[in-house]
Backbone as JSON, one array per atom type, in Angstrom:
{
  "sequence": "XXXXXXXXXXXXXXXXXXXXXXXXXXXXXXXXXXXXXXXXXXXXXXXXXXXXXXXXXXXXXXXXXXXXXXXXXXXXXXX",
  "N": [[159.71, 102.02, 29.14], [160.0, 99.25, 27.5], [162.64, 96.4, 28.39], [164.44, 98.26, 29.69], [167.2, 98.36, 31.72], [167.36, 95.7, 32.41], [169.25, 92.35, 32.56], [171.42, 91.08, 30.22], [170.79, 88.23, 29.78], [167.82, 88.26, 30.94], [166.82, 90.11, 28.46], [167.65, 88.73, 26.36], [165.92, 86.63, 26.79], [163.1, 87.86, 26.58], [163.37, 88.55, 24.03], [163.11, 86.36, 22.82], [160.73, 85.23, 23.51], [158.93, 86.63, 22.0], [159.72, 86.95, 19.51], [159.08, 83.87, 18.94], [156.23, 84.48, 19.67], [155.26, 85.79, 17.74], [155.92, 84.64, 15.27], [154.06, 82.1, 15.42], [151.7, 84.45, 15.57], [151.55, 84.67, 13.07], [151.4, 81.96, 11.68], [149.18, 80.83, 12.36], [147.49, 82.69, 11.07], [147.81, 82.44, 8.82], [146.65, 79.62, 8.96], [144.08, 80.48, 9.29], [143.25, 81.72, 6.49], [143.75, 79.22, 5.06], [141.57, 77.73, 5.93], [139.24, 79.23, 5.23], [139.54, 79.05, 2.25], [139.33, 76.53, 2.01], [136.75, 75.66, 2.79], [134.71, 74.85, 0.8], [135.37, 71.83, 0.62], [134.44, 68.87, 2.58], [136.22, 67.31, 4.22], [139.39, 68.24, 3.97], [138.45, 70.97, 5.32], [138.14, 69.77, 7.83], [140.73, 68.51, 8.56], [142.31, 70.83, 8.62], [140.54, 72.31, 10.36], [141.45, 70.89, 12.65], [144.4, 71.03, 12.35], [144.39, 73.74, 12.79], [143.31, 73.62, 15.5], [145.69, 72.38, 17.2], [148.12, 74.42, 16.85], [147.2, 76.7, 18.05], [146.86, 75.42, 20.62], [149.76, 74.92, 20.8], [150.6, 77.8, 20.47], [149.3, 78.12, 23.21], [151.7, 76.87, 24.68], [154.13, 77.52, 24.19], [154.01, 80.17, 25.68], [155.63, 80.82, 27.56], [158.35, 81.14, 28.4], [161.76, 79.97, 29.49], [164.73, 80.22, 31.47], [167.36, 77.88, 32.34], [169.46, 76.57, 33.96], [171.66, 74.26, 34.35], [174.52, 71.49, 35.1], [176.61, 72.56, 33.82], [175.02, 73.43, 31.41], [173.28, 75.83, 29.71], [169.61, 76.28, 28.86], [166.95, 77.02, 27.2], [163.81, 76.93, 27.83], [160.13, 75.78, 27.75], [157.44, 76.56, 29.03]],
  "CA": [[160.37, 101.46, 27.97], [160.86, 97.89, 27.35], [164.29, 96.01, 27.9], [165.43, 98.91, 30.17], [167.84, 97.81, 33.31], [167.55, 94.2, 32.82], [170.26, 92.05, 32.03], [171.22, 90.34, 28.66], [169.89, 87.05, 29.58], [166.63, 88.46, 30.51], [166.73, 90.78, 27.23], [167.25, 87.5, 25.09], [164.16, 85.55, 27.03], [162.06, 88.69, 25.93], [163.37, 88.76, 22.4], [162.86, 84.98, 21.78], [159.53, 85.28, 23.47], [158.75, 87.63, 21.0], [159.72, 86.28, 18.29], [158.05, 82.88, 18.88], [154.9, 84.87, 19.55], [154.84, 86.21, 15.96], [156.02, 83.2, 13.7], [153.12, 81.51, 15.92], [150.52, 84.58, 14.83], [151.39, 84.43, 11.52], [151.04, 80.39, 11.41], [147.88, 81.0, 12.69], [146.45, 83.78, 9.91], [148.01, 81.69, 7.42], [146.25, 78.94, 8.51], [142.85, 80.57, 9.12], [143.12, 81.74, 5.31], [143.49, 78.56, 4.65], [140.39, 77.38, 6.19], [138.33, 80.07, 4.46], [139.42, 79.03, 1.25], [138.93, 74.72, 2.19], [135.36, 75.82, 2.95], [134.21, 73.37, -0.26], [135.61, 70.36, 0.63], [134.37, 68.62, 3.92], [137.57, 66.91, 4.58], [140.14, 69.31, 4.32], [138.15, 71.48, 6.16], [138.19, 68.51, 9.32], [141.93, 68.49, 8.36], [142.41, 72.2, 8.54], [140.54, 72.68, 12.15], [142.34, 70.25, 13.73], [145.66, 72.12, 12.69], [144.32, 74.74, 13.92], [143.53, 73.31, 16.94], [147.06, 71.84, 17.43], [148.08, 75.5, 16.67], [146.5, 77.11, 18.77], [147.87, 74.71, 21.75], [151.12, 75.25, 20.49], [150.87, 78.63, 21.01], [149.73, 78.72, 24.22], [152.3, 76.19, 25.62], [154.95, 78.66, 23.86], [154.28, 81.8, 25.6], [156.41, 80.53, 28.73], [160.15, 80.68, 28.25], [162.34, 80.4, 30.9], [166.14, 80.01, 31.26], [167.67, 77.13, 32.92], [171.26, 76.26, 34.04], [172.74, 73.06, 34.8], [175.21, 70.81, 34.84], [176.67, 73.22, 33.06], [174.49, 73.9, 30.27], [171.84, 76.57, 29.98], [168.49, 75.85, 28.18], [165.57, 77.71, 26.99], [162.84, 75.89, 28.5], [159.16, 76.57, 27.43], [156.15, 75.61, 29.88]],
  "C": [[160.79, 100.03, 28.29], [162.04, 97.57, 27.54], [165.16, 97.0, 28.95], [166.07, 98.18, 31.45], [167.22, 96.12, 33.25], [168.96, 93.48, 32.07], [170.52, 91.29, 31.39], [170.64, 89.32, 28.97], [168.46, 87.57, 29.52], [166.12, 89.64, 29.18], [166.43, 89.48, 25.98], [166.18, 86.52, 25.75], [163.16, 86.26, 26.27], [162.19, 88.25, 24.48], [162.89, 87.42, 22.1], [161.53, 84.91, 22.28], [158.85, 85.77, 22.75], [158.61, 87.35, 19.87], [159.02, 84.86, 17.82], [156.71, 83.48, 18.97], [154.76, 85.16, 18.31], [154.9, 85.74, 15.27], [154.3, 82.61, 14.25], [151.55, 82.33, 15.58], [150.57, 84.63, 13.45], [151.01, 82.73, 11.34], [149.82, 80.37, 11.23], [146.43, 81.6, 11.68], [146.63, 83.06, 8.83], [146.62, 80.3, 7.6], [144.63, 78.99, 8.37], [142.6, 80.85, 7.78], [142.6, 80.49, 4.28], [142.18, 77.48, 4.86], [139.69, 78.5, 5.24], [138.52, 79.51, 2.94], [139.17, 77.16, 1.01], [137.38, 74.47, 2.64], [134.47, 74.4, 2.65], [134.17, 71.97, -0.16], [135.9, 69.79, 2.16], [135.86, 67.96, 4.6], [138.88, 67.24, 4.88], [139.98, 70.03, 5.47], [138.53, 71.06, 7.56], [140.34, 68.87, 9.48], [142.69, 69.93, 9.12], [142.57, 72.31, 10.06], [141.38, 71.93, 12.89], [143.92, 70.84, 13.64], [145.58, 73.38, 13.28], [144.55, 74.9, 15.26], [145.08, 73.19, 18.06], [147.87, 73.18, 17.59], [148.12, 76.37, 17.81], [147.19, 76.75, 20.23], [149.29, 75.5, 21.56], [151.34, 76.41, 21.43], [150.88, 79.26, 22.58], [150.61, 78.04, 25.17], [153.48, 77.23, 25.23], [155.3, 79.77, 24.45], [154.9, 81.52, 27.07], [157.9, 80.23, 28.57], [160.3, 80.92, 29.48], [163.8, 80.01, 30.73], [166.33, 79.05, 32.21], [168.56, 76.83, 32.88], [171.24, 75.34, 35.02], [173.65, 71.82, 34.55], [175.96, 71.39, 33.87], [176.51, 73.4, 31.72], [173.12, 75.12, 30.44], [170.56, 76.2, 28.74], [167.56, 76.71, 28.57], [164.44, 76.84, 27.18], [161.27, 76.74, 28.36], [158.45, 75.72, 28.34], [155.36, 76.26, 29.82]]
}
Protein backbone atom coordinates (compact mmCIF):
# COMPACT_ATOMS: atom_id res chain seq x y z
CA UNK A 1 0.00 0.00 0.00
CA UNK A 2 1.09 3.36 -0.96
CA UNK A 3 1.91 6.22 1.63
CA UNK A 4 2.30 3.54 4.37
CA UNK A 5 5.14 4.36 7.21
CA UNK A 6 6.50 7.36 5.60
CA UNK A 7 6.41 10.61 7.01
CA UNK A 8 4.17 13.67 6.12
CA UNK A 9 6.74 15.42 4.19
CA UNK A 10 7.40 12.47 2.11
CA UNK A 11 3.44 11.83 1.82
CA UNK A 12 3.08 15.51 0.46
CA UNK A 13 6.19 15.01 -2.22
CA UNK A 14 4.08 11.92 -3.41
CA UNK A 15 0.78 13.74 -3.46
CA UNK A 16 2.14 16.82 -5.37
CA UNK A 17 3.99 14.46 -7.61
CA UNK A 18 0.86 13.10 -8.38
CA UNK A 19 -0.99 15.63 -8.91
CA UNK A 20 1.41 17.43 -11.29
CA UNK A 21 1.56 14.16 -13.17
CA UNK A 22 -2.18 14.35 -14.03
CA UNK A 23 -2.87 18.17 -14.76
CA UNK A 24 0.32 17.43 -17.10
CA UNK A 25 -1.67 14.16 -18.75
CA UNK A 26 -4.60 15.89 -19.18
CA UNK A 27 -2.71 19.06 -20.85
CA UNK A 28 -1.38 16.68 -22.99
CA UNK A 29 -4.88 14.79 -24.30
CA UNK A 30 -6.28 18.11 -24.47
CA UNK A 31 -3.74 19.16 -26.54
CA UNK A 32 -3.44 16.09 -28.78
CA UNK A 33 -7.34 16.65 -29.48
CA UNK A 34 -6.45 19.65 -30.43
CA UNK A 35 -4.05 18.66 -33.00
CA UNK A 36 -6.49 16.18 -34.54
CA UNK A 37 -8.94 18.69 -35.03
CA UNK A 38 -6.00 21.64 -36.54
CA UNK A 39 -5.29 18.87 -39.06
CA UNK A 40 -6.70 21.53 -41.98
CA UNK A 41 -4.71 24.27 -41.43
CA UNK A 42 -0.84 23.93 -41.96
CA UNK A 43 0.03 26.52 -39.48
CA UNK A 44 -1.77 25.80 -36.52
CA UNK A 45 -0.89 22.47 -36.92
CA UNK A 46 3.25 23.74 -36.76
CA UNK A 47 1.83 25.79 -33.81
CA UNK A 48 0.13 22.92 -32.11
CA UNK A 49 3.31 20.36 -32.35
CA UNK A 50 5.56 22.57 -31.02
CA UNK A 51 3.23 22.92 -27.84
CA UNK A 52 3.25 19.73 -27.74
CA UNK A 53 6.67 19.44 -27.86
CA UNK A 54 7.22 22.03 -25.07
CA UNK A 55 4.65 19.79 -23.23
CA UNK A 56 5.95 16.99 -23.37
CA UNK A 57 9.45 18.48 -21.91
CA UNK A 58 7.58 19.95 -19.32
CA UNK A 59 6.45 16.90 -18.25
CA UNK A 60 9.36 15.13 -18.11
CA UNK A 61 11.37 17.83 -16.19
CA UNK A 62 8.24 17.65 -13.67
CA UNK A 63 8.34 14.15 -12.63
CA UNK A 64 11.31 14.99 -10.08
CA UNK A 65 10.22 16.73 -6.91
CA UNK A 66 12.29 16.97 -4.16
CA UNK A 67 12.17 18.86 -0.82
CA UNK A 68 14.73 21.28 0.15
CA UNK A 69 15.53 23.19 3.40
CA UNK A 70 17.48 26.18 3.92
CA UNK A 71 18.19 29.10 5.37
CA UNK A 72 15.26 28.45 6.82
CA UNK A 73 12.88 27.94 4.17
CA UNK A 74 11.79 24.69 2.61
CA UNK A 75 11.12 24.43 -1.19
CA UNK A 76 9.67 22.04 -3.56
CA UNK A 77 12.29 21.75 -6.03
CA UNK A 78 11.64 19.94 -9.42
CA UNK A 79 14.70 18.47 -11.53
Amino acid sequence: MEGRGQTPVGKLKNATKAAVKSALEDMSEFIGIMIDVAKDDESLDELLTELQIRVNALETYLTSPSLEWGDDTLALVFK
